[in-house]
Every structure is written in C-alpha cells, then in structure tokens.
PQR file with spaces between the fields and no chain letter, atoms N, CA, C, O and H, PARSE charges and radii, in Angstrom:
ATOM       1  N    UNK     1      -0.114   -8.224    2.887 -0.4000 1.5000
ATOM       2  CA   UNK     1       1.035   -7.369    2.671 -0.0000 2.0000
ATOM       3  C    UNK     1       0.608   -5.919    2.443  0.5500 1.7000
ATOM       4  O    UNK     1       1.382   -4.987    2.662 -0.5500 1.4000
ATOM       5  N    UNK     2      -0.779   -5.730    1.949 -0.4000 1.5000
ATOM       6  CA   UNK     2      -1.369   -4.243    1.456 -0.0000 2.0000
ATOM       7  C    UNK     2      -1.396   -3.414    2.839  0.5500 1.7000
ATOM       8  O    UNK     2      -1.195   -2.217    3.047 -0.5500 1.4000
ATOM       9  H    UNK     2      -1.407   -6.487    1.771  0.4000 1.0000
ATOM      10  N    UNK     3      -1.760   -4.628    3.835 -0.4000 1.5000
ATOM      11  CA   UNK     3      -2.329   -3.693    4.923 -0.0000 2.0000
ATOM      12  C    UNK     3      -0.781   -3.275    5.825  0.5500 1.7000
ATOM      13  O    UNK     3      -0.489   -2.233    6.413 -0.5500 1.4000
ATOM      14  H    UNK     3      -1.922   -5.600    3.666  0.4000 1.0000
ATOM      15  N    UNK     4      -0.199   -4.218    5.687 -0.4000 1.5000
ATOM      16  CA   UNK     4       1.345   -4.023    6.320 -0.0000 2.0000
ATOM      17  C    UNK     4       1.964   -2.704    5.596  0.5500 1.7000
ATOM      18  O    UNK     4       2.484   -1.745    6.165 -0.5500 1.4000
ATOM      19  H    UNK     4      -0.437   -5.064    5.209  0.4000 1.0000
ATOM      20  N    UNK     5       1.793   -2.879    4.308 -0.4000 1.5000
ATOM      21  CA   UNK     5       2.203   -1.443    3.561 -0.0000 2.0000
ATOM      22  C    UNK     5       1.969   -0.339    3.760  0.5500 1.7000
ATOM      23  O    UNK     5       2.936    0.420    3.683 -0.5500 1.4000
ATOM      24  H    UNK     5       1.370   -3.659    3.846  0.4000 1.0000
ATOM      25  N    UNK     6       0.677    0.237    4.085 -0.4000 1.5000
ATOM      26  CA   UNK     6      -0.006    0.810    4.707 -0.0000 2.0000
ATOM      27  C    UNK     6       0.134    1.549    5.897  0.5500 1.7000
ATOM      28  O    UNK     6       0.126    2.749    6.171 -0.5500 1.4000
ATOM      29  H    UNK     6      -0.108   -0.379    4.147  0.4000 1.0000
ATOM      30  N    UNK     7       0.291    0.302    6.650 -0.4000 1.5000
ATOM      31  CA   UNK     7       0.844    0.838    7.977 -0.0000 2.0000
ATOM      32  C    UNK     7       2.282    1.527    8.183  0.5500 1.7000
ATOM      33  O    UNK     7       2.778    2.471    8.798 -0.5500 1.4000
ATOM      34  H    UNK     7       0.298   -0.673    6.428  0.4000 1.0000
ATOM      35  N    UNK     8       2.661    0.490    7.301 -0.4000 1.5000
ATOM      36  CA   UNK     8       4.481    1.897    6.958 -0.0000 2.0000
ATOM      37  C    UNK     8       4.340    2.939    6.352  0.5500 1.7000
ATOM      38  O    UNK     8       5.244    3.760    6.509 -0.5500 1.4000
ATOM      39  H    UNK     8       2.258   -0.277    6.802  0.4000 1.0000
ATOM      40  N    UNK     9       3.562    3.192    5.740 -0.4000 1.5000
ATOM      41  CA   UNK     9       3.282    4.448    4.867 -0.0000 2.0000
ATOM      42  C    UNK     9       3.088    5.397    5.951  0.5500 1.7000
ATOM      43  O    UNK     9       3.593    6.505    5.769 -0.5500 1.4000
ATOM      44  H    UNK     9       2.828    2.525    5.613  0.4000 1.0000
ATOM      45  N    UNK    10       2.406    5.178    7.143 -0.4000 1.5000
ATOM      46  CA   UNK    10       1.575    6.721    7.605 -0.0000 2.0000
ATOM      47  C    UNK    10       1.972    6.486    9.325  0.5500 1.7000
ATOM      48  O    UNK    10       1.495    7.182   10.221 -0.5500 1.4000
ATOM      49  H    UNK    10       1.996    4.278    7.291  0.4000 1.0000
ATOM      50  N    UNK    11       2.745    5.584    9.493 -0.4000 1.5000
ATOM      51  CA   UNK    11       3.218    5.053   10.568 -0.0000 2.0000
ATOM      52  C    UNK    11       4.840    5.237   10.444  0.5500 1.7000
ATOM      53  O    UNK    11       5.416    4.162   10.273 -0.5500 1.4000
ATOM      54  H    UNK    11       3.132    5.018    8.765  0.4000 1.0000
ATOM      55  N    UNK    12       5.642    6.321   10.493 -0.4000 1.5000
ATOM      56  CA   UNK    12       6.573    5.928   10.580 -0.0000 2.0000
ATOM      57  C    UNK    12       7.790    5.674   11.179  0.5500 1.7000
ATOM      58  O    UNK    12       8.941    5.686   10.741 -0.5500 1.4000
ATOM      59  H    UNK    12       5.174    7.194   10.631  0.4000 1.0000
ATOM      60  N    UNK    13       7.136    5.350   12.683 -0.4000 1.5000
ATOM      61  CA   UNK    13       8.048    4.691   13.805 -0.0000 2.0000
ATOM      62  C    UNK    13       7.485    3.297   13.961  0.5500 1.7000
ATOM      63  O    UNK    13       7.444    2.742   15.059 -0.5500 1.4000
ATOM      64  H    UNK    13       6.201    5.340   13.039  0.4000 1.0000
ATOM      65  N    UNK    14       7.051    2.743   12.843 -0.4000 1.5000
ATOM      66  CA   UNK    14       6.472    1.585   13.232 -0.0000 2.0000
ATOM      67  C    UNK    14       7.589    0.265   12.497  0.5500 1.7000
ATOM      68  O    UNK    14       7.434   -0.353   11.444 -0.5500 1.4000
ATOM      69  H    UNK    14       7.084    3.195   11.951  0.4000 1.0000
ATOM      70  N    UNK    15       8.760    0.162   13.572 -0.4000 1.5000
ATOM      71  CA   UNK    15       9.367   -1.399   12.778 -0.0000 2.0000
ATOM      72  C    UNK    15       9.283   -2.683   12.971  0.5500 1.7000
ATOM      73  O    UNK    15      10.276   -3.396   12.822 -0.5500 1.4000
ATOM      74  H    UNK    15       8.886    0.664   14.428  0.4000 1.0000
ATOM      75  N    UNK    16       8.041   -3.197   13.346 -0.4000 1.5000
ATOM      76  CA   UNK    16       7.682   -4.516   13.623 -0.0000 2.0000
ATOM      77  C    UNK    16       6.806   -4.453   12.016  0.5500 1.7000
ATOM      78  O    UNK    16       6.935   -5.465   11.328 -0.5500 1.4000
ATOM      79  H    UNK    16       7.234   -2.618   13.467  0.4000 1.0000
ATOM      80  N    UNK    17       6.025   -3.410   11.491 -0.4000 1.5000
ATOM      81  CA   UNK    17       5.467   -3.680   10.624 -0.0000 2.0000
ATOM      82  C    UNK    17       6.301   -4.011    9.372  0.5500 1.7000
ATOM      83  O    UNK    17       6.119   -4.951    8.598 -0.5500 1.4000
ATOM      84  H    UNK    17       5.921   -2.588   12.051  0.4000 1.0000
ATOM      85  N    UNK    18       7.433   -2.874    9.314 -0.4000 1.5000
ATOM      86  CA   UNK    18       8.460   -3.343    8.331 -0.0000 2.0000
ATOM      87  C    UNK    18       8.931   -3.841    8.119  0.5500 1.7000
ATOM      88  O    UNK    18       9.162   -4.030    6.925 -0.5500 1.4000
ATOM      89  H    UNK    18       7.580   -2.111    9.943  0.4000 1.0000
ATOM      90  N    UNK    19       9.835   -4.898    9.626 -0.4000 1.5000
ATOM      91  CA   UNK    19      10.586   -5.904    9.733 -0.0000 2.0000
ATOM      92  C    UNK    19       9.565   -7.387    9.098  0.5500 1.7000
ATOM      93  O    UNK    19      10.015   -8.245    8.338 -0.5500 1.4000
ATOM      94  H    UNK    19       9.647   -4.744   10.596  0.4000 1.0000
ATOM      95  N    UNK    20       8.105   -7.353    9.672 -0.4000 1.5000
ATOM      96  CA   UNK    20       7.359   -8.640    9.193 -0.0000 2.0000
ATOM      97  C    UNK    20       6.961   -8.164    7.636  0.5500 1.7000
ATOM      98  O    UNK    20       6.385   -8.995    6.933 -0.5500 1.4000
ATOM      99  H    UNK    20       7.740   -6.656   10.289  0.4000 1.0000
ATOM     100  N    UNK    21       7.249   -6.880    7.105 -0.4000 1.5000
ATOM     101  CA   UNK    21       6.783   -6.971    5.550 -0.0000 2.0000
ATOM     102  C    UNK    21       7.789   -7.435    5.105  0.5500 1.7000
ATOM     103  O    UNK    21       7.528   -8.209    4.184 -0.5500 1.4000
ATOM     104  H    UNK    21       7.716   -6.205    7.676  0.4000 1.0000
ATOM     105  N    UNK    22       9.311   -7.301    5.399 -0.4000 1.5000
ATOM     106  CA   UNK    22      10.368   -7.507    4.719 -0.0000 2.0000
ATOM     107  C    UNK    22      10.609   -9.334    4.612  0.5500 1.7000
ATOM     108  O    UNK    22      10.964  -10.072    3.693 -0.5500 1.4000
ATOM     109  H    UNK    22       9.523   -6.673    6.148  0.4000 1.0000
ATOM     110  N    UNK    23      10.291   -9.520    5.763 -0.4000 1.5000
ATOM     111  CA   UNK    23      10.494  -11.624    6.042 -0.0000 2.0000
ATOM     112  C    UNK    23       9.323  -11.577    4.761  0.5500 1.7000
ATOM     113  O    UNK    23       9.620  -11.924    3.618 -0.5500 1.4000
ATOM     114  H    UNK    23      10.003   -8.921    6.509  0.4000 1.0000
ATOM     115  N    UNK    24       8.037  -11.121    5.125 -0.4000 1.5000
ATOM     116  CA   UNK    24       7.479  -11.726    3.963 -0.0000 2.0000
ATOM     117  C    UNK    24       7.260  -11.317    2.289  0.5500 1.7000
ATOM     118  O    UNK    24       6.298  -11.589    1.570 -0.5500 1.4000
ATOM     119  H    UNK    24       7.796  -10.839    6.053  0.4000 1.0000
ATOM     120  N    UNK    25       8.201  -10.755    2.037 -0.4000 1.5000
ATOM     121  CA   UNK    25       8.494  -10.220    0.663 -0.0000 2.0000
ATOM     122  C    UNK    25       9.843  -11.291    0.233  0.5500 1.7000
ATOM     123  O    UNK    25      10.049  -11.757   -0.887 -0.5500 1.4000
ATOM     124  H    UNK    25       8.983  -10.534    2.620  0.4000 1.0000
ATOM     125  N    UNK    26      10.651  -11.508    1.454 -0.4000 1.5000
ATOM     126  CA   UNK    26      11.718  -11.968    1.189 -0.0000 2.0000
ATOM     127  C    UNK    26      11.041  -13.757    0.857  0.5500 1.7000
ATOM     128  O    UNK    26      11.518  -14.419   -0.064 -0.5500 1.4000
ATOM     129  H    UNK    26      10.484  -11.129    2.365  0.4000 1.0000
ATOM     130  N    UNK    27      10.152  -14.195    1.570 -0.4000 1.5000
ATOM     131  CA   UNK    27      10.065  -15.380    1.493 -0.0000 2.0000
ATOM     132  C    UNK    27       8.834  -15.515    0.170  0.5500 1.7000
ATOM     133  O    UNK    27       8.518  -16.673   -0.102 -0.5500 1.4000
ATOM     134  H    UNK    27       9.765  -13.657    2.319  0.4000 1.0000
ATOM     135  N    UNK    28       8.196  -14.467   -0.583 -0.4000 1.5000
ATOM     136  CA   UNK    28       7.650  -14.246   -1.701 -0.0000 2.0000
ATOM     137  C    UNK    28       8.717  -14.303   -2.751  0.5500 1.7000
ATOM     138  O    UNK    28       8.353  -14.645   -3.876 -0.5500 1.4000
ATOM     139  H    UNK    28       8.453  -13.527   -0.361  0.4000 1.0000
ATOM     140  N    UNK    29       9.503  -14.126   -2.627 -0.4000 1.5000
ATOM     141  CA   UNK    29      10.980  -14.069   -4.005 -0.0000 2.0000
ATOM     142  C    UNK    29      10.818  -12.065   -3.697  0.5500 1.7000
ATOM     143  O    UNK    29      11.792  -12.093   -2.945 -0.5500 1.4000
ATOM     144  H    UNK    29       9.798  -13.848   -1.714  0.4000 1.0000
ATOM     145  N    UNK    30      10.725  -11.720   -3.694 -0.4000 1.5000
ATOM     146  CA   UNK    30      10.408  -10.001   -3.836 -0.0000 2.0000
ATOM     147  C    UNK    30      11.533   -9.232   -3.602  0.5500 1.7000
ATOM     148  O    UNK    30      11.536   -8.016   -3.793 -0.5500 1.4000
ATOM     149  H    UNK    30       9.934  -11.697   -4.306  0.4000 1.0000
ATOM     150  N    UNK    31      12.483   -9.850   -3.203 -0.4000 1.5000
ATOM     151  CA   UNK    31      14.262   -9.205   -2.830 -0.0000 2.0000
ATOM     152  C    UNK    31      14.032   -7.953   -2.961  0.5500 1.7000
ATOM     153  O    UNK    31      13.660   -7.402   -1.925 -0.5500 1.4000
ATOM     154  H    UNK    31      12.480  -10.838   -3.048  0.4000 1.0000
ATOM     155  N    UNK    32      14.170   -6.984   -4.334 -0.4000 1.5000
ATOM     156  CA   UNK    32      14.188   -5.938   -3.750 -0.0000 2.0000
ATOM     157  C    UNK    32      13.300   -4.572   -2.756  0.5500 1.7000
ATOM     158  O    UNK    32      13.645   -3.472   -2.323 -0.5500 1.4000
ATOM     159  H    UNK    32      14.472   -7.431   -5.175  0.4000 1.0000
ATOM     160  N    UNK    33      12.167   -5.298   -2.730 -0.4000 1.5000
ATOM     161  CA   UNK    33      11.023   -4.661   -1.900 -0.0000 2.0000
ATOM     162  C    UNK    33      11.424   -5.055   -0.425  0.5500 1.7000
ATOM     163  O    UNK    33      11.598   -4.249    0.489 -0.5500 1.4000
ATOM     164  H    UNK    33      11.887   -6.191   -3.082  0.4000 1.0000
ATOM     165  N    UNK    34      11.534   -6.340   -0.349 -0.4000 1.5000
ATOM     166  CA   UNK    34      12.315   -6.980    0.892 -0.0000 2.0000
ATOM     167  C    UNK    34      13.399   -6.044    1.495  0.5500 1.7000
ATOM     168  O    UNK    34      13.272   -5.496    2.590 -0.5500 1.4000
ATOM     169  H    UNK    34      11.393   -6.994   -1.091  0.4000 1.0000
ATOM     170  N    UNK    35      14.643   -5.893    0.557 -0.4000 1.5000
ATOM     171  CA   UNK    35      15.798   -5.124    0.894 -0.0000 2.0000
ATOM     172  C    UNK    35      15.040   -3.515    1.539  0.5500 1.7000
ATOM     173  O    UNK    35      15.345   -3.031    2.629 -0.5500 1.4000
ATOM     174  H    UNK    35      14.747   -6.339   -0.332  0.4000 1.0000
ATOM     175  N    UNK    36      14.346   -3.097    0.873 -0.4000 1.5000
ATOM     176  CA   UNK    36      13.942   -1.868    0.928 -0.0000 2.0000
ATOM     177  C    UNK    36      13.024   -1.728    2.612  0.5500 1.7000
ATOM     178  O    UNK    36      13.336   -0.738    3.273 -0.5500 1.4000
ATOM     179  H    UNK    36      14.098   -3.491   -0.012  0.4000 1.0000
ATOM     180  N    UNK    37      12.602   -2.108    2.856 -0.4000 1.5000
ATOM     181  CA   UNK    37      11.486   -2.618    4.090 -0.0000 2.0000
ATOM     182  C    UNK    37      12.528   -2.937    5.403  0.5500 1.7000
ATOM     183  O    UNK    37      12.548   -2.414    6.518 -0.5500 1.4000
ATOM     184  H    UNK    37      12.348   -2.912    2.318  0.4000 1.0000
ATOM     185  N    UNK    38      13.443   -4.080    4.779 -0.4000 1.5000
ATOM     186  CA   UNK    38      14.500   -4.320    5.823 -0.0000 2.0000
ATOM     187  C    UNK    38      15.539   -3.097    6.151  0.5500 1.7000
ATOM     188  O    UNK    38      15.850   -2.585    7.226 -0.5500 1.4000
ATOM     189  H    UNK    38      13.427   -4.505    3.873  0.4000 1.0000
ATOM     190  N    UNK    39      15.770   -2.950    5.410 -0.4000 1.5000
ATOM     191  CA   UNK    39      16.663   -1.178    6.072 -0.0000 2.0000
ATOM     192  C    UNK    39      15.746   -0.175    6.358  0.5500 1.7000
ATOM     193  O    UNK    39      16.194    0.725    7.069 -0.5500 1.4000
ATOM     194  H    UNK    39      15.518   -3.366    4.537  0.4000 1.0000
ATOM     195  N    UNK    40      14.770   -0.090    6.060 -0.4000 1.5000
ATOM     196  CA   UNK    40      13.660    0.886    6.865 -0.0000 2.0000
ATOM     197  C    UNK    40      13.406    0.579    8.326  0.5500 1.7000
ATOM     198  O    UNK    40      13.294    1.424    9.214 -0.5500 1.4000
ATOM     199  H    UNK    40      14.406   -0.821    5.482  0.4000 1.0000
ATOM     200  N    UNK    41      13.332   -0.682    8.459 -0.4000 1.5000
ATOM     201  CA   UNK    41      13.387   -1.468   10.235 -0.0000 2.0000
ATOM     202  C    UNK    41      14.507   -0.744   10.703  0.5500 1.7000
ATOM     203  O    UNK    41      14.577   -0.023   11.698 -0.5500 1.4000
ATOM     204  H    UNK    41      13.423   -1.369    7.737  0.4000 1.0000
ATOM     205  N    UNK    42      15.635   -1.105    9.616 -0.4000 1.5000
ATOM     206  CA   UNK    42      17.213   -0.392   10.246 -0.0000 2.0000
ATOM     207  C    UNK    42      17.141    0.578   10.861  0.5500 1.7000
ATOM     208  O    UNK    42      17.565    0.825   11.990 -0.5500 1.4000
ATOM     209  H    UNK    42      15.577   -1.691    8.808  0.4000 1.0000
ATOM     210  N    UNK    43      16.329    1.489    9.807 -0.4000 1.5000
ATOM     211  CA   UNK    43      16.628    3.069   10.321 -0.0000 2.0000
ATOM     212  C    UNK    43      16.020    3.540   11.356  0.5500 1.7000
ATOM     213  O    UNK    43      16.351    4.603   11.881 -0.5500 1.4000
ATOM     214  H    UNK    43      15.984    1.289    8.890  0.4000 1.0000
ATOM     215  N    UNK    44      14.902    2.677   11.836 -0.4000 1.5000
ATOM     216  CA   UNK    44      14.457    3.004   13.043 -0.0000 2.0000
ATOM     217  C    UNK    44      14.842    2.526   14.305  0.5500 1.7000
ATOM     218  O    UNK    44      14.578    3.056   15.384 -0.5500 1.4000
ATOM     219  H    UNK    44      14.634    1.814   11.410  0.4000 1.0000
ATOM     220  N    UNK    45      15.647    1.231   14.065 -0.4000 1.5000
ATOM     221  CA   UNK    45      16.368   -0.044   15.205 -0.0000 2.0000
ATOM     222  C    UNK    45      17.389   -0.075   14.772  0.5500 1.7000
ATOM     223  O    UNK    45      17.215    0.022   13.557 -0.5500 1.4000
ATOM     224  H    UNK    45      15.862    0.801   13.188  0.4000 1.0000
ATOM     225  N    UNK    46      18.749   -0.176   15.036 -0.4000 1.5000
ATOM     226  CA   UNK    46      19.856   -0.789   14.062 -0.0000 2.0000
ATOM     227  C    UNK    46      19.965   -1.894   14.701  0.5500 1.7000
ATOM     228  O    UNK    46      20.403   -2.910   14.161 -0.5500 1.4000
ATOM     229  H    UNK    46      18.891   -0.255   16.023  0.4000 1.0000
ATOM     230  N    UNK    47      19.628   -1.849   15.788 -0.4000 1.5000
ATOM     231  CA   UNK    47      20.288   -3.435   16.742 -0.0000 2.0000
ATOM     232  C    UNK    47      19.091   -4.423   16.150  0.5500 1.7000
ATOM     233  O    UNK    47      19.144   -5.446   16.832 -0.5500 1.4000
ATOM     234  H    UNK    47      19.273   -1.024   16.226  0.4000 1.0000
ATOM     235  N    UNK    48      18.134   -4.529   15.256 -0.4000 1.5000
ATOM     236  CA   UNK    48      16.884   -5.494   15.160 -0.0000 2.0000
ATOM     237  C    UNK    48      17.558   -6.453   14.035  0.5500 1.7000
ATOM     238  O    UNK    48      17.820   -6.147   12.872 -0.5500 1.4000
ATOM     239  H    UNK    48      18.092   -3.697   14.702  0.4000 1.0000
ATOM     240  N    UNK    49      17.819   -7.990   14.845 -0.4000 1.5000
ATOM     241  CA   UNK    49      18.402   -9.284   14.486 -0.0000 2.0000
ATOM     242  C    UNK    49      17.520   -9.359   13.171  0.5500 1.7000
ATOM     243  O    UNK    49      18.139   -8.930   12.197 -0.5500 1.4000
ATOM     244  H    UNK    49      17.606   -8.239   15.790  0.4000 1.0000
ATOM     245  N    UNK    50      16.687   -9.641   12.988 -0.4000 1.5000
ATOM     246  CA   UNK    50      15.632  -10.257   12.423 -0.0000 2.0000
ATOM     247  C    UNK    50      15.838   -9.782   11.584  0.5500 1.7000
ATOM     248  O    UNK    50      16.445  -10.503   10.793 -0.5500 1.4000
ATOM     249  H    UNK    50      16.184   -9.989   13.779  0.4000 1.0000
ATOM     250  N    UNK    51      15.512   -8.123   10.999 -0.4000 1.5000
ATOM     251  CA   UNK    51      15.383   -7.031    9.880 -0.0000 2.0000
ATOM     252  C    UNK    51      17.007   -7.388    9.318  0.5500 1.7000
ATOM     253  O    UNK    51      17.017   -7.736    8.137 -0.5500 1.4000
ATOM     254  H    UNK    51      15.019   -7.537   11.642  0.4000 1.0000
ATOM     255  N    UNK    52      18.069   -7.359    9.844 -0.4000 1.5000
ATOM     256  CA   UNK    52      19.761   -7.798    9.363 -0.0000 2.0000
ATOM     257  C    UNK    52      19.547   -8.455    8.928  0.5500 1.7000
ATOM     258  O    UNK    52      19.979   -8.396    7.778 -0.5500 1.4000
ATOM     259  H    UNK    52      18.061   -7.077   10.803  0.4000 1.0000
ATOM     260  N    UNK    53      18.764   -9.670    9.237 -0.4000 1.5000
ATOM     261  CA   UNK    53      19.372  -10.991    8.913 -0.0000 2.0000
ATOM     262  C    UNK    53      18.421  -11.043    6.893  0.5500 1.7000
ATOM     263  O    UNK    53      18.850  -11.341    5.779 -0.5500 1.4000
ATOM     264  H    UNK    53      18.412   -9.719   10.172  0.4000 1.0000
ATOM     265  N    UNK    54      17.130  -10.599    7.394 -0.4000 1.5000
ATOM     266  CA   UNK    54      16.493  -10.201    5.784 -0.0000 2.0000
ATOM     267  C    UNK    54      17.315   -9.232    4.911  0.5500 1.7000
ATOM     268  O    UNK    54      17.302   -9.289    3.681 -0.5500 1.4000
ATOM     269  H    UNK    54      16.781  -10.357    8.300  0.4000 1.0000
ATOM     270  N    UNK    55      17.820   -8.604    5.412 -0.4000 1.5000
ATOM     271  CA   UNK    55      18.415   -7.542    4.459 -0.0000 2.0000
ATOM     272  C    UNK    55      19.582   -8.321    4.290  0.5500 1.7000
ATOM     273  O    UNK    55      19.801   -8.125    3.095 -0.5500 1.4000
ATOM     274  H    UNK    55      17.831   -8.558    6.410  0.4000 1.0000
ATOM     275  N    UNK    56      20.414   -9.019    4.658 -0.4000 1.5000
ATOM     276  CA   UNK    56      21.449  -10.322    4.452 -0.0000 2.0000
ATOM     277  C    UNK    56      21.169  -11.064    3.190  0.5500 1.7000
ATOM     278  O    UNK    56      21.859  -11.324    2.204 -0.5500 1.4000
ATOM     279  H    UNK    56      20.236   -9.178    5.630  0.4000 1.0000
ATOM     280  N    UNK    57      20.125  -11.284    3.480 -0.4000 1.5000
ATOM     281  CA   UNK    57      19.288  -12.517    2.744 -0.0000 2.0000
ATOM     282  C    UNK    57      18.800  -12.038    1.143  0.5500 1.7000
ATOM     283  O    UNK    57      18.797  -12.541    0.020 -0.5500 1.4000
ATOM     284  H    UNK    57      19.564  -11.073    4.281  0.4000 1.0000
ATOM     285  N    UNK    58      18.439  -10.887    1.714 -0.4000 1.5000
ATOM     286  CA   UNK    58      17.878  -10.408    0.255 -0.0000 2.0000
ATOM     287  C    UNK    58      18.940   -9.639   -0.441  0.5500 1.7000
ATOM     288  O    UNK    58      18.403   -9.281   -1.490 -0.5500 1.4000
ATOM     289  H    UNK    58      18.441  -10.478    2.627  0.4000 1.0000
ATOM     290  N    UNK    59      20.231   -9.166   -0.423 -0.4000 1.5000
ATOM     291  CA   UNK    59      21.304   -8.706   -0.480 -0.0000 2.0000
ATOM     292  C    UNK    59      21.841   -9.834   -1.307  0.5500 1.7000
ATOM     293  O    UNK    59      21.881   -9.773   -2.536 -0.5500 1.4000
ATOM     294  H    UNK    59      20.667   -9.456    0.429  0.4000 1.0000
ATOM     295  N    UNK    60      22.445  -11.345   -0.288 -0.4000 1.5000
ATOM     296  CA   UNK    60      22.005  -12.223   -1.557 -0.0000 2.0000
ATOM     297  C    UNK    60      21.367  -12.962   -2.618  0.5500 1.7000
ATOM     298  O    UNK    60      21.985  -13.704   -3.381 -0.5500 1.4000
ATOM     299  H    UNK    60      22.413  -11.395    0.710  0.4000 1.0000
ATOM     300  N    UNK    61      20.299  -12.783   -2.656 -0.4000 1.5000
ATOM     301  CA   UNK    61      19.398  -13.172   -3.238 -0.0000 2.0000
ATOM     302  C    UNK    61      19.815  -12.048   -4.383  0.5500 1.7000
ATOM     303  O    UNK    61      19.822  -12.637   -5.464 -0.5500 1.4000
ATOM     304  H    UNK    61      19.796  -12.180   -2.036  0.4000 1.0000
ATOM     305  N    UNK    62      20.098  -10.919   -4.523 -0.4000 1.5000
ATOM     306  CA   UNK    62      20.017  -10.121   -5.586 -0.0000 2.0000
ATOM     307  C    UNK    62      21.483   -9.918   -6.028  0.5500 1.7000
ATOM     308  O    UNK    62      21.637   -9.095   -6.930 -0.5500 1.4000
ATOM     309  H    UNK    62      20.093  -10.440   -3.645  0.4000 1.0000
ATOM     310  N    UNK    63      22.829  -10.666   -5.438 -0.4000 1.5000
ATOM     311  CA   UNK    63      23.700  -10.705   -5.935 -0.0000 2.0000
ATOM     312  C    UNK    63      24.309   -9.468   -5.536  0.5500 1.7000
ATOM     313  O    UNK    63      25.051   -8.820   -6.274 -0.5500 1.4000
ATOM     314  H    UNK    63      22.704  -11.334   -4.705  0.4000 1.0000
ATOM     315  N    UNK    64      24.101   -9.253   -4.763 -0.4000 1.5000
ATOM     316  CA   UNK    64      24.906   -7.505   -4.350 -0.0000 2.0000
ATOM     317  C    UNK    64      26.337   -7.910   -3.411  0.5500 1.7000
ATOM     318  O    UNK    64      26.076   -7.784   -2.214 -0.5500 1.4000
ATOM     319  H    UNK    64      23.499   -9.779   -4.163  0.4000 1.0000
ATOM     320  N    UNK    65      27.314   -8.217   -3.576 -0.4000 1.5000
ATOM     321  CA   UNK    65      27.664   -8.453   -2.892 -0.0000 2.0000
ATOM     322  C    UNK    65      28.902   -7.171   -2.367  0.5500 1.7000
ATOM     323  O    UNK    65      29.446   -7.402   -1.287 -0.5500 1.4000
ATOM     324  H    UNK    65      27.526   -8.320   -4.548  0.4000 1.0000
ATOM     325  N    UNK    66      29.146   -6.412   -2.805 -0.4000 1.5000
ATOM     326  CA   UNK    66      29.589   -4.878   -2.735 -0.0000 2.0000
ATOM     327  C    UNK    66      28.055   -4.273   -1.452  0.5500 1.7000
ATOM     328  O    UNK    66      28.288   -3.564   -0.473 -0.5500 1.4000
ATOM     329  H    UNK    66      28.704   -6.224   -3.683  0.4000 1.0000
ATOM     330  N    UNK    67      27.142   -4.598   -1.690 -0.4000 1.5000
ATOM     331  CA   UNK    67      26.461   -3.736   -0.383 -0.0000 2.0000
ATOM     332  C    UNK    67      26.535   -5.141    1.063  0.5500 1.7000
ATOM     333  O    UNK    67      26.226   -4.840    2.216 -0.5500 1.4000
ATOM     334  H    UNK    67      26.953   -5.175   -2.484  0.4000 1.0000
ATOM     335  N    UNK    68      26.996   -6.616    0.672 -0.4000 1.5000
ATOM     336  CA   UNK    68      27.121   -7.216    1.785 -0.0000 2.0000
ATOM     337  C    UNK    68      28.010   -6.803    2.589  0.5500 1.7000
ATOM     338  O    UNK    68      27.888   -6.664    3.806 -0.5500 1.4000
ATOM     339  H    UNK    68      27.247   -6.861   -0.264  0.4000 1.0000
ATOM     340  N    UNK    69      29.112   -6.555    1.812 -0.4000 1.5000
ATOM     341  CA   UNK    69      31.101   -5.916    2.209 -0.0000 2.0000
ATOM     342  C    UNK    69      30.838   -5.208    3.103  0.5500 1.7000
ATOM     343  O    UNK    69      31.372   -5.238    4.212 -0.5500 1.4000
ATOM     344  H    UNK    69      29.212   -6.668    0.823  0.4000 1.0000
ATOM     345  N    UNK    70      29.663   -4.205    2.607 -0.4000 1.5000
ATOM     346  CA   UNK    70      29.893   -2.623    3.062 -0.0000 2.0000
ATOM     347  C    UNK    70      29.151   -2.991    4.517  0.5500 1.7000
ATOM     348  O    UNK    70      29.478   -2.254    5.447 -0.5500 1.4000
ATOM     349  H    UNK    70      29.229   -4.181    1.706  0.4000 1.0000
ATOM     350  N    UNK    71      28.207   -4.029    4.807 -0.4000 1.5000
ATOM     351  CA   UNK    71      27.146   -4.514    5.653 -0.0000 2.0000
ATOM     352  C    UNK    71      28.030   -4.912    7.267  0.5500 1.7000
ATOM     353  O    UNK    71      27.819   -4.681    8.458 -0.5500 1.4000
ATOM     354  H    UNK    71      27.942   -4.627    4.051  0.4000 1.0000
ATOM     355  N    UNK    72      29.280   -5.754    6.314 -0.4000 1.5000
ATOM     356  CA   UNK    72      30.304   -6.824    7.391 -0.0000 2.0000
ATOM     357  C    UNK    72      30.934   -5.256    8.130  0.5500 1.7000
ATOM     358  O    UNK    72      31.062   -5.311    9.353 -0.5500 1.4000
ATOM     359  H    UNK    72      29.451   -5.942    5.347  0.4000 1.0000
ATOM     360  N    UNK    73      31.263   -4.096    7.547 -0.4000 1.5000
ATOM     361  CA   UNK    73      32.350   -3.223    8.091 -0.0000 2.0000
ATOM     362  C    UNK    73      32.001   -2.913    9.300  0.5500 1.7000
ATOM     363  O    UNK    73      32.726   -2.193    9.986 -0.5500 1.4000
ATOM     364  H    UNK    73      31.158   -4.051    6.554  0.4000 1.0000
C-alpha cells in the first residue's frame, strides 16, 4: 500500500493506482482512506465502475448516508 501511496503522491494522473489503493484500504476496514483514494480515481475518471462502486462501499461502511443521496443525484 506504501508503494501505491507513493505513486499517487507524485503521479497525479495516475487512477489505476488510486482506484487499486482504494479496493485495498476498503477491504483492510480503512473506509475513510478508502473514501479518500476512491474520489481521487473520480477526479481523474468519473465514468471508472470500480472506484464508484468503493466509494459506495466505503460511504457505507462509515454511515454517511447524506454523501450516498448526494452520490444517487
């Protein structure tokens, strides 16, 4: 995950790195690092299935459900 971090840090058109840090933060329990990683994919892709579906996931996982609402619009 250090080196994935990394690579978002100084890379920042890179969203395959963010999208696979976010699955695996999300599947660590890590929700909000997850959330954070997964809308960074966003901001570079909006159409990327994968990065939605984590930021979904970790959205519930942290009980937000006011930023899911805002997610569905």
């Amino acid at each position: 995950m250090e080196t994935l971090k990394s690579l978002a840090k100084f890379d920042y058109d890179d969203e395959a790195s963010r999208r696979t840090l976010a699955e695996m933060l999300h599947k660590a329990g890590k929700e909000p690092e997850a959330e954070q990683y997964a809308r960074q994919a966003l901001e570079i892709d909006v159409s990327d299935a994968a990065a939605q579906e984590v930021l979904r996931e970790s959205l519930r996982a942290q009980n937000k459900a006011k930023d899911l609402d805002e997610l569905a619009m």
